[in-house]
NURORO-706208 format. One record per atom (N, C-alpha, C, O, CB): residue number from 1; atom name; x, y, z. Coordinates in Angstrom, 1 decimal, m for minus. Atoms other than C-alpha are relative to their C-alpha. Glycine has a CB too. Example, Ala and Ser with C-alpha at 12.3 -4.5 7.8 and 13.67 -1.06 7.14 Angstrom:
     i   at       c1       c2       c3
     1    N      0.9     m1.2      0.0
     1   CA     12.3     m4.5      7.8
     1    C      0.9      1.2      0.0
     1    O      1.9      1.2      0.7
     1   CB     m1.0      0.0      1.2
     2    N     m0.9     m1.1      0.0
     2   CA     13.7     m1.1      7.1
     2    C     m0.8      1.1      0.8
     2    O     m0.3      2.2      0.9
     2   CB      0.4      0.5     m1.4
***
This chain:
     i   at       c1       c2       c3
     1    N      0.9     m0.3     m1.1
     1   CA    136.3    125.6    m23.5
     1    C     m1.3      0.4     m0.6
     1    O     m1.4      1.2     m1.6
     1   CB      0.5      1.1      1.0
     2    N      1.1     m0.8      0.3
     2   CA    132.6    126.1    m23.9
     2    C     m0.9     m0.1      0.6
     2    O     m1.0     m1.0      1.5
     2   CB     m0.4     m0.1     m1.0
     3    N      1.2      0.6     m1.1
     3   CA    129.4    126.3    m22.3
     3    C     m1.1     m0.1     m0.7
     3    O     m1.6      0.4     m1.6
     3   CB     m0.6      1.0      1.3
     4    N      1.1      0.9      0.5
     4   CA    127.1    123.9    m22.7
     4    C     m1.5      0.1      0.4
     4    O     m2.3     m0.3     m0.4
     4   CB      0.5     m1.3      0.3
     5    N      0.9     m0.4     m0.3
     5   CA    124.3    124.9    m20.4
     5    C     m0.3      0.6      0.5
     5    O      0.1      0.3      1.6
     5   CB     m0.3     m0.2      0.2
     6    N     m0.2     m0.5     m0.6
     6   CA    123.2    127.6    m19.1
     6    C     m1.8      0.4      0.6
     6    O     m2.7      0.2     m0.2
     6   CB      1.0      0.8     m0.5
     7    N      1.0     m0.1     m1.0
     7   CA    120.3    128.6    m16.5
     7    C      0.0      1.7     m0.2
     7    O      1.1      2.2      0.0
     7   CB      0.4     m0.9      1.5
     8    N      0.5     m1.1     m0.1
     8   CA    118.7    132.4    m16.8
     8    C     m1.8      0.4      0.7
     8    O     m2.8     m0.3      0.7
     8   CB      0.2      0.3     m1.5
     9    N      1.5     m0.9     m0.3
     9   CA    115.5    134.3    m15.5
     9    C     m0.4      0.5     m0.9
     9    O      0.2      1.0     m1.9
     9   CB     m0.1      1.2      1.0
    10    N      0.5     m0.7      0.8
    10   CA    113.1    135.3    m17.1
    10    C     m1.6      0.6     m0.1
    10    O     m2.4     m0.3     m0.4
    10   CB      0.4     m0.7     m0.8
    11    N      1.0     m0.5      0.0
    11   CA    110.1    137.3    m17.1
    11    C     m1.6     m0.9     m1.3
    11    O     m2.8     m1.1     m1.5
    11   CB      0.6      1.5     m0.2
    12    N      1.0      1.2      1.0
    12   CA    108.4    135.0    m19.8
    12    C      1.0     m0.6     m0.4
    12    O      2.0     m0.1     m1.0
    12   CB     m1.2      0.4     m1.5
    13    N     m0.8      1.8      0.5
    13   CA    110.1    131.6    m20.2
    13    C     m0.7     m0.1     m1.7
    13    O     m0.3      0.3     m2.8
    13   CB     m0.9     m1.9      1.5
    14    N      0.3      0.7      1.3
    14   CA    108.1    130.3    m22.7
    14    C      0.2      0.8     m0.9
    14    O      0.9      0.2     m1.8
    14   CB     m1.4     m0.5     m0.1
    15    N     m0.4      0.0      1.0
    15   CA    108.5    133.1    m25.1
    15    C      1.6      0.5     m0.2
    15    O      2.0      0.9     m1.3
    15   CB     m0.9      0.5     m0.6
    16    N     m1.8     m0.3      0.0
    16   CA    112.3    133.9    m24.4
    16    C      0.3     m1.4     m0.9
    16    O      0.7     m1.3     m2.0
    16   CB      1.0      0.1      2.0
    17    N      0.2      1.0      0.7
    17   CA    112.1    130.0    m25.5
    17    C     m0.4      0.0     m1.4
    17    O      0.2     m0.4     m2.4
    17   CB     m0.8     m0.6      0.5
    18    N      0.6     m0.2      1.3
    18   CA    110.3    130.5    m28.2
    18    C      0.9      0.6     m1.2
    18    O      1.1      0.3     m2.3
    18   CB     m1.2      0.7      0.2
    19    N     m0.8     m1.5      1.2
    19   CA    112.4    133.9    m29.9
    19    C      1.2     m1.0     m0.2
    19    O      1.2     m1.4     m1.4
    19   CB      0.8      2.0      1.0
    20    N     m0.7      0.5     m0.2
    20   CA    115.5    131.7    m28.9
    20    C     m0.1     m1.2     m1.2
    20    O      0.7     m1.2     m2.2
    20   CB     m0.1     m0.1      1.3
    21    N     m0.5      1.0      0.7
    21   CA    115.1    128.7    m30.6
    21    C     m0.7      0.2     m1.8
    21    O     m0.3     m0.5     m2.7
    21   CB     m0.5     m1.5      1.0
    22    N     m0.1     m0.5      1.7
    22   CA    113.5    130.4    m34.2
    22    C      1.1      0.7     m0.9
    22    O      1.2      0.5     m2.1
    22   CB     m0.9      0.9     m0.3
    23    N     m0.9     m0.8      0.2
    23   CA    116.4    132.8    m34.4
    23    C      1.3     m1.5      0.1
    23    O      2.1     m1.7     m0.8
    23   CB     m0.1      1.5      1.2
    24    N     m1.1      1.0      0.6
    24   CA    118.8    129.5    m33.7
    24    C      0.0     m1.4     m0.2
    24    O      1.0     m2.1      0.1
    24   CB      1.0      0.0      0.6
    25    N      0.4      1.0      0.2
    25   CA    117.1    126.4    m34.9
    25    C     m0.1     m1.1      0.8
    25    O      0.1     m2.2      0.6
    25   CB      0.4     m0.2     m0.7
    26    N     m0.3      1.1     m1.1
    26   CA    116.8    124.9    m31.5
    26    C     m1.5     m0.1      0.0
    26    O     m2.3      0.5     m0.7
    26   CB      0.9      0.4      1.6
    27    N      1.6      0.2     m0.7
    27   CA    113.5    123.7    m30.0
    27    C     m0.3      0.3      1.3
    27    O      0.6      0.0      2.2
    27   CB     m0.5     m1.4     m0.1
    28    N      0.5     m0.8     m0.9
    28   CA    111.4    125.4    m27.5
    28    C     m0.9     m1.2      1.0
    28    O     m2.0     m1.6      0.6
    28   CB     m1.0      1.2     m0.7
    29    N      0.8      0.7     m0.5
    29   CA    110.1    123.1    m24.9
    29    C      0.0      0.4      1.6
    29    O      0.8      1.2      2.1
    29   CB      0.3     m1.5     m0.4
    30    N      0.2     m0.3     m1.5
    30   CA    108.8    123.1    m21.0
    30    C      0.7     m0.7      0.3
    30    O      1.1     m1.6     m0.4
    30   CB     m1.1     m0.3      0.8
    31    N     m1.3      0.7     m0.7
    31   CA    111.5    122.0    m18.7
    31    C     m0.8     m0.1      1.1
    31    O     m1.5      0.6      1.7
    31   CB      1.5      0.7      0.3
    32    N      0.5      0.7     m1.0
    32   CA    110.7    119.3    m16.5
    32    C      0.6      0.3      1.3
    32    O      1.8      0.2      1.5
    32   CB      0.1     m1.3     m0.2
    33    N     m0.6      0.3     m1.5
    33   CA    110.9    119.9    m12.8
    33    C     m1.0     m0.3      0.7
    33    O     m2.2     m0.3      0.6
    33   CB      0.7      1.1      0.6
    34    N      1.0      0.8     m1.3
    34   CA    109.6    118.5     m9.9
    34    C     m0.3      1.1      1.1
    34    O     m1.3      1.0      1.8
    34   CB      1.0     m1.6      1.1
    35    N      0.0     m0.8     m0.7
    35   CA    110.3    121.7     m8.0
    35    C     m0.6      1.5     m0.8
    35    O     m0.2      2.5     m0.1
    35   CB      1.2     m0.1      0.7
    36    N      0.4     m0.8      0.6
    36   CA    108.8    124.2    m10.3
    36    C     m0.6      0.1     m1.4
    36    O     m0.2     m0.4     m2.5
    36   CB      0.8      0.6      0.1
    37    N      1.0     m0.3      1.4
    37   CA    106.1    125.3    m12.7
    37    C      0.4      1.6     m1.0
    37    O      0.9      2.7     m0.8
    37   CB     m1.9      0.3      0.7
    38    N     m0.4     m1.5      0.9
    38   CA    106.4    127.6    m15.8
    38    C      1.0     m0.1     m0.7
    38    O      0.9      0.6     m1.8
    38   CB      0.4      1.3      0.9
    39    N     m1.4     m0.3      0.3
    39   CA    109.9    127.3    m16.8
    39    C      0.1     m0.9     m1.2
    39    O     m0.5     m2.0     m1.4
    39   CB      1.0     m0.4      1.2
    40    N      0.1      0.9      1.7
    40   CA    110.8    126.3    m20.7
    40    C      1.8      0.4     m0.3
    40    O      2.6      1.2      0.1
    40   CB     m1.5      1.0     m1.8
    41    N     m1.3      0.4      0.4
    41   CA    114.0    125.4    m22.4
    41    C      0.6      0.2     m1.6
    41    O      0.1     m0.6     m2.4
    41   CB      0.1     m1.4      0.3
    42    N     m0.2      0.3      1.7
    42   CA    115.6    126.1    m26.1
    42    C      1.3     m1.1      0.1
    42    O      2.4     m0.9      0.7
    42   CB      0.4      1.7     m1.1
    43    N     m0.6      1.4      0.2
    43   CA    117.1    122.7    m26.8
    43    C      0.9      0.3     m1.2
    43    O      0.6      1.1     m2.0
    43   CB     m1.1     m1.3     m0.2
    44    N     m0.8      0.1      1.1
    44   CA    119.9    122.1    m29.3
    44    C      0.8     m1.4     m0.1
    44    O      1.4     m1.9     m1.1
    44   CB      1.0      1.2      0.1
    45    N     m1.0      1.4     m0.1
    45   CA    121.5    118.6    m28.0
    45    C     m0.2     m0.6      1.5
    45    O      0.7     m0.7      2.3
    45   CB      1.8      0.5     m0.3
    46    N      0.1      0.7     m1.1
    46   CA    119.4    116.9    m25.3
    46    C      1.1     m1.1      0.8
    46    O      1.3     m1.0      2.0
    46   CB     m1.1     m0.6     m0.4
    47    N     m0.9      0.9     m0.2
    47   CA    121.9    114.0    m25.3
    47    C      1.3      0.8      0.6
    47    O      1.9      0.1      1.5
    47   CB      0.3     m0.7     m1.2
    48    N     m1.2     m0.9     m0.1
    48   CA    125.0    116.8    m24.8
    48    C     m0.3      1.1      0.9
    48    O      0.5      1.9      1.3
    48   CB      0.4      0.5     m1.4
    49    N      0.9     m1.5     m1.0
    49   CA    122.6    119.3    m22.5
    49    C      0.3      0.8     m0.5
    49    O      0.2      1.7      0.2
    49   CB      0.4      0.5      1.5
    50    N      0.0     m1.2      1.0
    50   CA    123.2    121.6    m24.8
    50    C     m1.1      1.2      0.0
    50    O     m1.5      1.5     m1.1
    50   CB     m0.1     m0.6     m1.5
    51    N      1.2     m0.4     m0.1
    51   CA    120.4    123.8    m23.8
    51    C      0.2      1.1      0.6
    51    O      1.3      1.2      1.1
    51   CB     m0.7     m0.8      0.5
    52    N      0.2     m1.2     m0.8
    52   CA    119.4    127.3    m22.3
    52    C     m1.4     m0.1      0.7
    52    O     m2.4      0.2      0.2
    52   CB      0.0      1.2     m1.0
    53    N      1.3     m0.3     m0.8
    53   CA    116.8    127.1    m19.6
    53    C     m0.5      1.6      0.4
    53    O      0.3      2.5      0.7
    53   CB      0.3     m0.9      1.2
    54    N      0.6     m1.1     m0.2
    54   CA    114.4    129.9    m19.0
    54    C     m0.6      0.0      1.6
    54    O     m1.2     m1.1      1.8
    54   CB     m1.1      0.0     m1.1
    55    N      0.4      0.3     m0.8
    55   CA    113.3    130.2    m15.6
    55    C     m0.6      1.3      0.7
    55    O     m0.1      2.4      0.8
    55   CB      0.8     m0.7      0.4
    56    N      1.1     m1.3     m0.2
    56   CA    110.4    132.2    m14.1
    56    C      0.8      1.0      1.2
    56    O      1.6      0.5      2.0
    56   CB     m1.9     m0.7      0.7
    57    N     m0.9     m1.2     m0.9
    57   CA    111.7    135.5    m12.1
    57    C     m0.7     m0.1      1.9
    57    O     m0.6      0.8      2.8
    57   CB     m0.5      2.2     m1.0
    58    N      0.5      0.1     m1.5
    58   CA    109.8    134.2     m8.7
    58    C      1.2     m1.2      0.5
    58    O      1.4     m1.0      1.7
    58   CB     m1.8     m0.6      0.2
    59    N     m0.4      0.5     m0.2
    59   CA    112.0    131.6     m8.5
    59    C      1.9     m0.1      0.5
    59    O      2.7      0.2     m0.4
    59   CB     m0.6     m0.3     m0.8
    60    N     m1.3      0.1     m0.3
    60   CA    115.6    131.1     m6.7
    60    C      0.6     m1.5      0.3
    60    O     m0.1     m2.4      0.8
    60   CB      0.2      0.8      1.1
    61    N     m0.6      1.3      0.1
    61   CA    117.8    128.1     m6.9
    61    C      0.5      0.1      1.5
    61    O      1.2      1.0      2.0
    61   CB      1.3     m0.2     m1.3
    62    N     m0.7     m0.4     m1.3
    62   CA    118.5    126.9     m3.2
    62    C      0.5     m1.4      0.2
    62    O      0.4     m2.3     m0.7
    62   CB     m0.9      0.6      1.4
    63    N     m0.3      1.6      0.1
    63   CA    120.1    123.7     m1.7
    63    C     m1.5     m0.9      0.6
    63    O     m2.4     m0.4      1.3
    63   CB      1.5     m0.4      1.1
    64    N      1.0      0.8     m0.5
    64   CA    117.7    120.5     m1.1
    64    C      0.7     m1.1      0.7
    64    O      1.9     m1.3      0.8
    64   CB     m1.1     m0.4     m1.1
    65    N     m0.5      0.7     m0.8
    65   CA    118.1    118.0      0.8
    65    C      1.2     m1.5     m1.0
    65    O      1.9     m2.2     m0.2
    65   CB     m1.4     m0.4      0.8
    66    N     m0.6      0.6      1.2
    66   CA    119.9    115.8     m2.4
    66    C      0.9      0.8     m1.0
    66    O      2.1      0.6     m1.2
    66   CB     m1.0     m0.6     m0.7
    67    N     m0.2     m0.5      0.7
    67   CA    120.2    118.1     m4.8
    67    C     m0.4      1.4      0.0
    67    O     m1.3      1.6      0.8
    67   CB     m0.3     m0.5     m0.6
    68    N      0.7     m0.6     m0.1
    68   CA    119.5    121.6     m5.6
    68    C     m1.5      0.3     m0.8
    68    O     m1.7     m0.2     m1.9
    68   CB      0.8      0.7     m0.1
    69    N      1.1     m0.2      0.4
    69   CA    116.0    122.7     m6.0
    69    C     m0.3      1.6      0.1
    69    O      0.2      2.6      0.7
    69   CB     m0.9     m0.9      0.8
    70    N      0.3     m1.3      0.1
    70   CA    114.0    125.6     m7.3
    70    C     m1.0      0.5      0.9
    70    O     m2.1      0.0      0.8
    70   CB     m0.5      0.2     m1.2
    71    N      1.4     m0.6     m0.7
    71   CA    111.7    127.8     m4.6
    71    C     m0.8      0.9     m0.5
    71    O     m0.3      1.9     m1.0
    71   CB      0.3      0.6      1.0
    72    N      0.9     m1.1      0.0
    72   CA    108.9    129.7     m5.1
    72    C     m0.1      1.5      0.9
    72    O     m0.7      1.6      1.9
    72   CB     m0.9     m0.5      0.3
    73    N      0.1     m0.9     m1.4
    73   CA    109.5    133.2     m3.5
    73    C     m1.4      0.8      0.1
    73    O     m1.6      1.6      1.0
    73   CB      1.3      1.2      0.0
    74    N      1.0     m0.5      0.0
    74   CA    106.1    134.3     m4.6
    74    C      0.2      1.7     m0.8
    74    O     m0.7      2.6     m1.0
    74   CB     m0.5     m0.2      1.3
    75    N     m0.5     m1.8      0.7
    75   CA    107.8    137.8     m6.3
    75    C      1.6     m0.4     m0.4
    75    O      2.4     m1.3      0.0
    75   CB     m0.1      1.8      1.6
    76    N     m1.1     m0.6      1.2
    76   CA    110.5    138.9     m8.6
    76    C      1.6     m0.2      1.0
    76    O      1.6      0.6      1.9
    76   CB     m0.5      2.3     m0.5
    77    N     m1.1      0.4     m0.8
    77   CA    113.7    137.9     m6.8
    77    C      1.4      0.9     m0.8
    77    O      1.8      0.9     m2.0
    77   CB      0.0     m1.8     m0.1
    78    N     m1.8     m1.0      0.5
    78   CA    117.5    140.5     m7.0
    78    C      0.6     m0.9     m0.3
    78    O      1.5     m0.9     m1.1
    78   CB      1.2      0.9      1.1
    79    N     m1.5      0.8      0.3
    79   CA    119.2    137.4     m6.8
    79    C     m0.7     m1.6     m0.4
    79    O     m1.4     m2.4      0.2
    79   CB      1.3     m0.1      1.8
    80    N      0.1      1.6      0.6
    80   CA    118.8    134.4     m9.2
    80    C      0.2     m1.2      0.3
    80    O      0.5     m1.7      1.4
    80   CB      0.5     m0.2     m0.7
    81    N     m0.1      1.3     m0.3
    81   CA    118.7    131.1    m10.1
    81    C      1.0     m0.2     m1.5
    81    O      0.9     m1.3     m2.1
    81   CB     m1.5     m0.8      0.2
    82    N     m0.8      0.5      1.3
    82   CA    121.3    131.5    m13.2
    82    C      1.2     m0.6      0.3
    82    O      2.1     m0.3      1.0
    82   CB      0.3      1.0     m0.9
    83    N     m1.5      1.1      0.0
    83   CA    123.9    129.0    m13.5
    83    C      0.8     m0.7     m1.6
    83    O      0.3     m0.7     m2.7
    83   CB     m0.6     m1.7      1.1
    84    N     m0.5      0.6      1.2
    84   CA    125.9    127.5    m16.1
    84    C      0.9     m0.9      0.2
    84    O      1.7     m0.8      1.2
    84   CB      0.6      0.9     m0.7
    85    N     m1.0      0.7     m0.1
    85   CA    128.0    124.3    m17.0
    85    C      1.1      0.0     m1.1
    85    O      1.0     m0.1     m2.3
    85   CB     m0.7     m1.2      0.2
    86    N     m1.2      0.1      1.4
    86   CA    131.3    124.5    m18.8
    86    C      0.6     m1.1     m0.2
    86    O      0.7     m2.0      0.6
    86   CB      1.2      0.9      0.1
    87    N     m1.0      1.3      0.8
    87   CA    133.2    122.2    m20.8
    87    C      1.6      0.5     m0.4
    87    O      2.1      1.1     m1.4
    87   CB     m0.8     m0.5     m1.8
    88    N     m1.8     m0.4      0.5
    88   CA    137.1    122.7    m20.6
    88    C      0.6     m1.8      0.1
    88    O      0.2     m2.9      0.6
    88   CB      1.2      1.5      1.8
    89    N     m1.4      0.9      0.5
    89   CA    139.9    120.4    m21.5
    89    C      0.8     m0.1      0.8
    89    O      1.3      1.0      0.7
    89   CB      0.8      0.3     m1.0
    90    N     m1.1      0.2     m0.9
    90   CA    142.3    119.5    m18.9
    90    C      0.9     m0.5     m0.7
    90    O      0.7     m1.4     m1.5
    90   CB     m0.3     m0.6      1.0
    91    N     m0.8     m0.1      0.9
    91   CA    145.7    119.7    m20.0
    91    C      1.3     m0.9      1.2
    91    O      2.4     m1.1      0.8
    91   CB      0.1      1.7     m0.6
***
């Protein structure tokens, strides 16, 4: 079992990104979204999502009309937008 991506808040993205990927040789880049500005990623295995997204503390993950999307609540939000995807083995 392991997890392969995971989704956090963060009061500065970019340099949580940044500390993140010098300390484990990943790369620090902006994460593309269509529904939100600000937010950066330490990469380790684009192809594999292997990644830790950073995501600004105004923001909450809600549903959209497809998919989920990120809102703007305009302030610091109790309840996130962290998520994670695991990888288990079915037996």
């Amino acid at each position: 079992m392991k997890i392969k991506h995971l989704s956090v808040n963060s009061c500065r993205p970019k340099r949580s990104s940044e500390i993140l990927a010098e300390l484990t040789n990943g790369e620090d880049k902006a994460f593309p979204s269509k529904t939100m500005t600000s937010a950066w990623m330490c990469v380790w295995s684009e192809s594999d999502n292997e990644l830790i997204e950073f995501i600004p503390v105004q923001y909450k993950l809600t549903f959209g009309v497809l998919a989920a999307i990120y809102e703007d609540q305009g302030k610091k939000q109790n309840f996130h937008a962290s998520h994670f995807m695991l990888e288990a083995k079915k037996r």
